[in-house]
ChimeraX commands (.cxc) that place a marker at each C-alpha (Angstrom):
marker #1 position -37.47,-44.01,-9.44 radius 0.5
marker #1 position -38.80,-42.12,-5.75 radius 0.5
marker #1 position -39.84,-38.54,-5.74 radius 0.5
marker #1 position -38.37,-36.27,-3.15 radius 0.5
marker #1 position -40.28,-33.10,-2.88 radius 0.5
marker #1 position -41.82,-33.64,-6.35 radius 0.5
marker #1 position -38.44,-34.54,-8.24 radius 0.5
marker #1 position -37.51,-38.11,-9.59 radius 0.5
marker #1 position -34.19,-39.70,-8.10 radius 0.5
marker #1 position -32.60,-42.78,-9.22 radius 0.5
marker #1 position -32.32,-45.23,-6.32 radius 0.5
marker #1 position -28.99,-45.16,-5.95 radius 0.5
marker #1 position -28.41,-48.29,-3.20 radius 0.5
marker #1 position -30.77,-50.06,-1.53 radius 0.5
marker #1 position -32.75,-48.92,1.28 radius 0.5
marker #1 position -30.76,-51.63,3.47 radius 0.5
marker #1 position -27.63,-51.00,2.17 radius 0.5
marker #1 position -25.47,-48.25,3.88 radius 0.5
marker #1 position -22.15,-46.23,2.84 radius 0.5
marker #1 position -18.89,-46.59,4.63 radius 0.5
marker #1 position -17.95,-43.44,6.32 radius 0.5
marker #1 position -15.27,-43.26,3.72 radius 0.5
marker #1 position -17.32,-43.75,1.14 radius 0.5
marker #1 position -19.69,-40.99,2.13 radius 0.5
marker #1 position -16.63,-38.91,3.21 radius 0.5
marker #1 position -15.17,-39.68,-0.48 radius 0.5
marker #1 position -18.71,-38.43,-2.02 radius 0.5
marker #1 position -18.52,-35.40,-0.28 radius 0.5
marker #1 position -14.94,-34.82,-1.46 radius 0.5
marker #1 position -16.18,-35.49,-5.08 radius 0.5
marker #1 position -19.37,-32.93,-4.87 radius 0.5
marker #1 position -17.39,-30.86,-3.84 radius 0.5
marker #1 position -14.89,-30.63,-6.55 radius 0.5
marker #1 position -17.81,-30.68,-8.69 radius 0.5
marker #1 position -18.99,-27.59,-7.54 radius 0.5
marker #1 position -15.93,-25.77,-7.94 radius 0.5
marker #1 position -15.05,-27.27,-11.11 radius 0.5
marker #1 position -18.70,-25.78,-12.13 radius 0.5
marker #1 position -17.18,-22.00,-10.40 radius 0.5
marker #1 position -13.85,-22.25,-12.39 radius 0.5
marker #1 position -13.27,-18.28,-13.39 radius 0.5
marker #1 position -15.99,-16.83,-12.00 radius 0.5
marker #1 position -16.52,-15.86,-8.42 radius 0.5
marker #1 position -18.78,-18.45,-6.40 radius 0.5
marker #1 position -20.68,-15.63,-5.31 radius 0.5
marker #1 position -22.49,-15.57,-8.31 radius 0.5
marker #1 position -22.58,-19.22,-9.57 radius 0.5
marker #1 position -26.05,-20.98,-8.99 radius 0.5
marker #1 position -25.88,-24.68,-8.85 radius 0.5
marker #1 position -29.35,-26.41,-8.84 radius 0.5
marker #1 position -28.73,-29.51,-6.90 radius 0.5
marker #1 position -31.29,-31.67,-9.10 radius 0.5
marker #1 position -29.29,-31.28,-12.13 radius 0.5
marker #1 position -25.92,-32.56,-10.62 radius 0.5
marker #1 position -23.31,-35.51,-11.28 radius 0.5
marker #1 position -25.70,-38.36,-10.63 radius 0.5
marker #1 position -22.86,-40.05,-8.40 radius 0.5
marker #1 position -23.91,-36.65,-5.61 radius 0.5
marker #1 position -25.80,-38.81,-3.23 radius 0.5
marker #1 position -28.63,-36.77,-1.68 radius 0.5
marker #1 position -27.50,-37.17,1.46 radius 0.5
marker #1 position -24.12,-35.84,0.25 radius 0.5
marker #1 position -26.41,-32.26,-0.38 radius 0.5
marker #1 position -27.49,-32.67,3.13 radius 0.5
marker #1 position -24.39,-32.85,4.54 radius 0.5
marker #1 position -22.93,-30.23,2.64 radius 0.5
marker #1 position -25.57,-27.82,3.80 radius 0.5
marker #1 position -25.46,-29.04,7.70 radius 0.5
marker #1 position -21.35,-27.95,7.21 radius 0.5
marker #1 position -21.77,-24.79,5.76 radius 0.5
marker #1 position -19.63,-25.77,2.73 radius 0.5
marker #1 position -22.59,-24.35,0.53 radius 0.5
marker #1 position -25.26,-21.96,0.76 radius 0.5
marker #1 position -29.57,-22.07,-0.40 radius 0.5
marker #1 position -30.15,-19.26,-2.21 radius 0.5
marker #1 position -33.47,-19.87,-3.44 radius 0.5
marker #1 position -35.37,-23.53,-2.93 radius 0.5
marker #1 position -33.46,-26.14,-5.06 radius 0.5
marker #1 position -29.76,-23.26,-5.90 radius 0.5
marker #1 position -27.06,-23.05,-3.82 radius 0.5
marker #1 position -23.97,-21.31,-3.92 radius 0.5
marker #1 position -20.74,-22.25,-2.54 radius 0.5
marker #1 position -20.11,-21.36,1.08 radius 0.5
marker #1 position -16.48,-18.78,1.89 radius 0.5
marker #1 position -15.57,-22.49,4.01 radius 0.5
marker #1 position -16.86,-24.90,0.70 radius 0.5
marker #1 position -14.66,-22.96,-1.70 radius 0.5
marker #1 position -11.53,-23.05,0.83 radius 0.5
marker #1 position -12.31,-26.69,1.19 radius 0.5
marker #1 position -12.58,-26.96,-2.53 radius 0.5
marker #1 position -8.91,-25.15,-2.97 radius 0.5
marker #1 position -7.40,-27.36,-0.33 radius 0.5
marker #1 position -8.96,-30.71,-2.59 radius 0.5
marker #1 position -7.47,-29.12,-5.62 radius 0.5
marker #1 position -4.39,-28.43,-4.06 radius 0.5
marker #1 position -4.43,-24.92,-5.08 radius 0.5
marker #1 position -4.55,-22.80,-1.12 radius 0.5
marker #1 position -1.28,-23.26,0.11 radius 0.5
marker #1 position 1.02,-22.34,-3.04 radius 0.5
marker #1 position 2.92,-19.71,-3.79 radius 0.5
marker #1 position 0.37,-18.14,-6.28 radius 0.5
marker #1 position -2.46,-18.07,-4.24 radius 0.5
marker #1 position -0.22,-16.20,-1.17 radius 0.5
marker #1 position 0.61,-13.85,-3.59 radius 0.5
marker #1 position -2.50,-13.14,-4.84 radius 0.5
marker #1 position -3.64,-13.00,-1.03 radius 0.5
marker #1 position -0.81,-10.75,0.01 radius 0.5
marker #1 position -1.49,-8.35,-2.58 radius 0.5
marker #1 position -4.78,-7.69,-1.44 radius 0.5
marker #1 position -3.44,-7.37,2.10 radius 0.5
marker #1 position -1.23,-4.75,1.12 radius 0.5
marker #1 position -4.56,-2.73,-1.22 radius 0.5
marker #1 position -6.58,-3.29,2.34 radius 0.5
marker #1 position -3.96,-2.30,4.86 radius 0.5
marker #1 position -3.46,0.88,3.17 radius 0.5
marker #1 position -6.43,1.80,3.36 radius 0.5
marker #1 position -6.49,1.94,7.66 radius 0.5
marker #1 position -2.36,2.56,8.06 radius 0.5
marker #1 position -2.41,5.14,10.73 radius 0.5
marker #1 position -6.36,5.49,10.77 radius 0.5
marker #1 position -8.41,5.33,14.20 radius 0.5
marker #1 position -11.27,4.24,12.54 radius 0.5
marker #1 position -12.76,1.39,10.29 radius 0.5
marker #1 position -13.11,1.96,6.53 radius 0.5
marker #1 position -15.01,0.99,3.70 radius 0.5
marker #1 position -14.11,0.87,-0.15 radius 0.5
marker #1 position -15.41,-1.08,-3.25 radius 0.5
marker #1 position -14.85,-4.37,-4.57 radius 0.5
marker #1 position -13.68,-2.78,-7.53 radius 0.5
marker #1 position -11.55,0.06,-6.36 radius 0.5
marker #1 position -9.44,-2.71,-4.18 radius 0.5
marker #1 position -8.89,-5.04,-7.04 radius 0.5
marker #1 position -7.44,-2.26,-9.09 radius 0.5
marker #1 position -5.36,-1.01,-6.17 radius 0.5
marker #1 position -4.29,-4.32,-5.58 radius 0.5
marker #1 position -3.73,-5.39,-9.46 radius 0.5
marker #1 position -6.68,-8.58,-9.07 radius 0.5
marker #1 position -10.00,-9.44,-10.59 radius 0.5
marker #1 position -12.70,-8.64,-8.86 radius 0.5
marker #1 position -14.22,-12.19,-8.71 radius 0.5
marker #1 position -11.01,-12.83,-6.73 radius 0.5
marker #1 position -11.29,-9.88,-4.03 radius 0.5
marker #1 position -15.15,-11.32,-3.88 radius 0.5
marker #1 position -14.17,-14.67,-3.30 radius 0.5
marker #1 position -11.01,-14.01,-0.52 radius 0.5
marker #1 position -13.50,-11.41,1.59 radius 0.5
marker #1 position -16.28,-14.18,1.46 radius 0.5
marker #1 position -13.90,-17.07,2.63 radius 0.5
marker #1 position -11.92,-15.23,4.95 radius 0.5
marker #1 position -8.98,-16.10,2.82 radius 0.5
marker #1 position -6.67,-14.21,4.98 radius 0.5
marker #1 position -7.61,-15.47,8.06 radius 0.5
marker #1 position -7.29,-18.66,6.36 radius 0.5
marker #1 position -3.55,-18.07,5.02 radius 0.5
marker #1 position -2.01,-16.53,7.20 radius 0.5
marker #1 position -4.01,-16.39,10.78 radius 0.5
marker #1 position -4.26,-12.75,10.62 radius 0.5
marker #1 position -7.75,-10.18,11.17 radius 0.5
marker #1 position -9.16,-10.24,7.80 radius 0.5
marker #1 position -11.87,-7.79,6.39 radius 0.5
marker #1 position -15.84,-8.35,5.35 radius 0.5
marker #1 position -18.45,-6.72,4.42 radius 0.5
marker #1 position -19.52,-3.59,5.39 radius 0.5
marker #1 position -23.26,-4.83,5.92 radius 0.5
marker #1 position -25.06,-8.09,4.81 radius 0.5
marker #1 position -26.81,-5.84,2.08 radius 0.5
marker #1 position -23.35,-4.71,0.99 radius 0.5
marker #1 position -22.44,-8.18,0.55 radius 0.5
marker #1 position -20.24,-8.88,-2.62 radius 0.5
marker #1 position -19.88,-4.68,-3.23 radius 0.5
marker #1 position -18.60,-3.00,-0.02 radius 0.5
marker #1 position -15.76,-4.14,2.01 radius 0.5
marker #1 position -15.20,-2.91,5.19 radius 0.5
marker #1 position -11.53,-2.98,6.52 radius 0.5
marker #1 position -11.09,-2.78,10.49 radius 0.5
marker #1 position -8.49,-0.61,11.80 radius 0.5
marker #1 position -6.61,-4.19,13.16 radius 0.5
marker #1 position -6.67,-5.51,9.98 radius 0.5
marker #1 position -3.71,-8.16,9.31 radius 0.5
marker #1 position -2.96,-8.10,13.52 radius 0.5
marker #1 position -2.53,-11.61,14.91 radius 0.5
marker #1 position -5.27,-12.68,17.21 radius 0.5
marker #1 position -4.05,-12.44,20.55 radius 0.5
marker link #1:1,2 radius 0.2
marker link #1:2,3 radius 0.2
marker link #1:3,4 radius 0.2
marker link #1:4,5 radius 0.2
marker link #1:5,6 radius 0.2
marker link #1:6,7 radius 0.2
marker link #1:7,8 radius 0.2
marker link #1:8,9 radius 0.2
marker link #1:9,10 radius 0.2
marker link #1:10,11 radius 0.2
marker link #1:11,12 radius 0.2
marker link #1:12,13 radius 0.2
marker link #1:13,14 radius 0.2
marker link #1:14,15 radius 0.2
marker link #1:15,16 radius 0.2
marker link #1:16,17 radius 0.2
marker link #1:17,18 radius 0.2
marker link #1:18,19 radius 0.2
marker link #1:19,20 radius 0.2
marker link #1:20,21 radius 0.2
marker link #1:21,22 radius 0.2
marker link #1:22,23 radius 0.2
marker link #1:23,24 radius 0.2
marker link #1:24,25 radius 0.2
marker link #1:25,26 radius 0.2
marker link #1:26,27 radius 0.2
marker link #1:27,28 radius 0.2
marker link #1:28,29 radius 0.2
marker link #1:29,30 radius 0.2
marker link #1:30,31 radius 0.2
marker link #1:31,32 radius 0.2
marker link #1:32,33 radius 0.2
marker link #1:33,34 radius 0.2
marker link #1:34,35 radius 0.2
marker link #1:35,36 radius 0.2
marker link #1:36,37 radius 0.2
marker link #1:37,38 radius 0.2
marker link #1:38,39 radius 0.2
marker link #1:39,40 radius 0.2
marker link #1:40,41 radius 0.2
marker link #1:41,42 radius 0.2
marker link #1:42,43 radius 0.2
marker link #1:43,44 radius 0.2
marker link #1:44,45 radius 0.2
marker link #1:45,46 radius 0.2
marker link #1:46,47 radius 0.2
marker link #1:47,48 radius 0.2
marker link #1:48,49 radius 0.2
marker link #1:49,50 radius 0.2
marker link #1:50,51 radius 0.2
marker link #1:51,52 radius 0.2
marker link #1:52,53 radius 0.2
marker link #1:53,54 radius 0.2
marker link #1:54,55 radius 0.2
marker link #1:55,56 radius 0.2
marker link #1:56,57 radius 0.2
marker link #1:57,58 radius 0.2
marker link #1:58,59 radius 0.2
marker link #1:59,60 radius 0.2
marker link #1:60,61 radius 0.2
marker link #1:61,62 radius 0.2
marker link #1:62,63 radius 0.2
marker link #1:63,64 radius 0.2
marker link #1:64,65 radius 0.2
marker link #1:65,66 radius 0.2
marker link #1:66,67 radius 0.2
marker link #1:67,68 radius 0.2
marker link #1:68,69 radius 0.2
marker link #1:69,70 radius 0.2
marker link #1:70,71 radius 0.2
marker link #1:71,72 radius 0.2
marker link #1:72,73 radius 0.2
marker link #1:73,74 radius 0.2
marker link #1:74,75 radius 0.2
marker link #1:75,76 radius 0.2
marker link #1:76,77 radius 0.2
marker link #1:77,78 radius 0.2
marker link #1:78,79 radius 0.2
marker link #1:79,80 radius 0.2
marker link #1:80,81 radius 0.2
marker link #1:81,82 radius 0.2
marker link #1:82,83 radius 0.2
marker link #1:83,84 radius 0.2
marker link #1:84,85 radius 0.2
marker link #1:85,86 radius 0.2
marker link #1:86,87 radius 0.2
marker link #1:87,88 radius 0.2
marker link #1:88,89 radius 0.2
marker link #1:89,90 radius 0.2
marker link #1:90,91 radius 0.2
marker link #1:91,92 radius 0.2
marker link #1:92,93 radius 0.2
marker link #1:93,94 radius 0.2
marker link #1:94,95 radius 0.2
marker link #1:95,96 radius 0.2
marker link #1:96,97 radius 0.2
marker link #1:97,98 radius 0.2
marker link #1:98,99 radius 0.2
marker link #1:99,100 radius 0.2
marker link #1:100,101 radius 0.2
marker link #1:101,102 radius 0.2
marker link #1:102,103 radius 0.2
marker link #1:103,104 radius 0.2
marker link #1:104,105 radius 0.2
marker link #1:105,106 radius 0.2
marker link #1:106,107 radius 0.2
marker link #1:107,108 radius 0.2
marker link #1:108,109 radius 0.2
marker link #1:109,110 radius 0.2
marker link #1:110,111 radius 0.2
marker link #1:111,112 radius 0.2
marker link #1:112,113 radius 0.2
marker link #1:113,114 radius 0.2
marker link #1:114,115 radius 0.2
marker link #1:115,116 radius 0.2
marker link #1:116,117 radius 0.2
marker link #1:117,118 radius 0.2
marker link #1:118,119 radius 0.2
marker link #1:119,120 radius 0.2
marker link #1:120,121 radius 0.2
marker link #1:121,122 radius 0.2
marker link #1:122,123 radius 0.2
marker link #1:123,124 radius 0.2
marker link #1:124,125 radius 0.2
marker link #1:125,126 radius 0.2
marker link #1:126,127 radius 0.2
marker link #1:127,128 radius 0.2
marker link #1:128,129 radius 0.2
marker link #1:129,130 radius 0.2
marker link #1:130,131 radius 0.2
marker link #1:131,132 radius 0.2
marker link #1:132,133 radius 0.2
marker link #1:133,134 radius 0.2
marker link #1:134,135 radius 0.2
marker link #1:135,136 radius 0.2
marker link #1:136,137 radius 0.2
marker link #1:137,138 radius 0.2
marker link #1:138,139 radius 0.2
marker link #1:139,140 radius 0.2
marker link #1:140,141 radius 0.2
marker link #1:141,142 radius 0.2
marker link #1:142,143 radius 0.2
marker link #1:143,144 radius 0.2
marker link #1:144,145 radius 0.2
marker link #1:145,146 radius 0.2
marker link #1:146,147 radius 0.2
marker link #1:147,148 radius 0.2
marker link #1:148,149 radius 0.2
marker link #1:149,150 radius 0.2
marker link #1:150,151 radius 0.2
marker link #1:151,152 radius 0.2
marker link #1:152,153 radius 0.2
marker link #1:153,154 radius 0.2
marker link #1:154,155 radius 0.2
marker link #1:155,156 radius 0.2
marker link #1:156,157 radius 0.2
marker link #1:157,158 radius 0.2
marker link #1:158,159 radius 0.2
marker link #1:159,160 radius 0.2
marker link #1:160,161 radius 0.2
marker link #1:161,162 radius 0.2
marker link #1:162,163 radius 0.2
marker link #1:163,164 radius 0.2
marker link #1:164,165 radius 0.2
marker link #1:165,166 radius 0.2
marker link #1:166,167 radius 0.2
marker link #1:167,168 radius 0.2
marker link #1:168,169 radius 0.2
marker link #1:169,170 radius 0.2
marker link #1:170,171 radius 0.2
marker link #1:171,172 radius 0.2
marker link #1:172,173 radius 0.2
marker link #1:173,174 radius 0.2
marker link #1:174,175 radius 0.2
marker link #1:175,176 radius 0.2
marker link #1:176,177 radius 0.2
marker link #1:177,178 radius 0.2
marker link #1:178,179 radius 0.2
marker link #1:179,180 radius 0.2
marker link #1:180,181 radius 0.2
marker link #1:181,182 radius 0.2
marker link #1:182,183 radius 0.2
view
């Protein structure tokens, strides 16, 4: 066993010894799916994954090079969320972004949002909560496509975010060219 930063790691390959990049492509492919596996139901938001208590087969330097592509987040020394990009990634792995389910899903909450700013001059802002019940979707969900940019994503259109960082997860503010193309 080595410590890094105080915790015990298995060696897993020695210190000469160096991963394909497939290999370390495939890792990060696997970590990932771990991660959302560990989400399943809930939005990632709110699921905290402590990175010392993972799949033994997450090489550390699979942690590091989640973190260097955004595909998770720190939110306190040793937790981490899920990035908006890491659970997109994490759909396209699972096969489960580009199907009909998840467009409707997605268009649904277009239509809740793009009510809210049809023939408004000006932004708006409206709960999580009151736009999954407009739009007939959990709020976990709503959470989840505002974070990723799920619209954007889908269907290459303006999508919405959050009013302010603080509002993050709660208030969702909806720009008056929501759901344009970008020119």
């Amino acid at each position: 066993m080595h410590f890094i930063r105080g915790t015990p790691r298995a060696i897993i390959a020695h210190k000469d010894m160096t991963l394909s990049k497939d290999a370390r492509w495939k890792n990060l492919d696997d970590a990932l799916l771990v991660l959302m596996d560990k989400v399943q139901g809930q939005t990632f938001l709110a699921v905290f994954v402590d990175e010392r208590s993972l799949d033994s087969r997450i090489l550390p330097t699979t942690w590091i090079e989640l973190k260097n592509r955004y595909l998770v987040r720190q939110a306190m020394s040793w937790y981490y969320t899920l990035s908006g990009s890491g659970w997109i990634e994490g759909l396209k792995l699972l096969n489960q972004l580009d199907t009909p389910e998840m467009k409707s899903k997605a268009g649904k909450l277009c239509a809740a949002l793009k009510d809210r700013v049809k023939g408004r001059q000006y932004e708006q802002i409206a709960h999580v909560s009151e736009i999954a019940t407009e739009a007939d979707l959990s709020e976990d969900f709503v959470r989840d496509a505002i974070e990723s940019d799920l619209i954007r994503e889908l269907f290459g259109t303006k999508g919405a975010g959050w009013a302010t960082p603080e509002d993050r997860g709660k208030f969702i503010e909806i720009p008056v060219d929501f759901g344009l193309q970008d020119l």
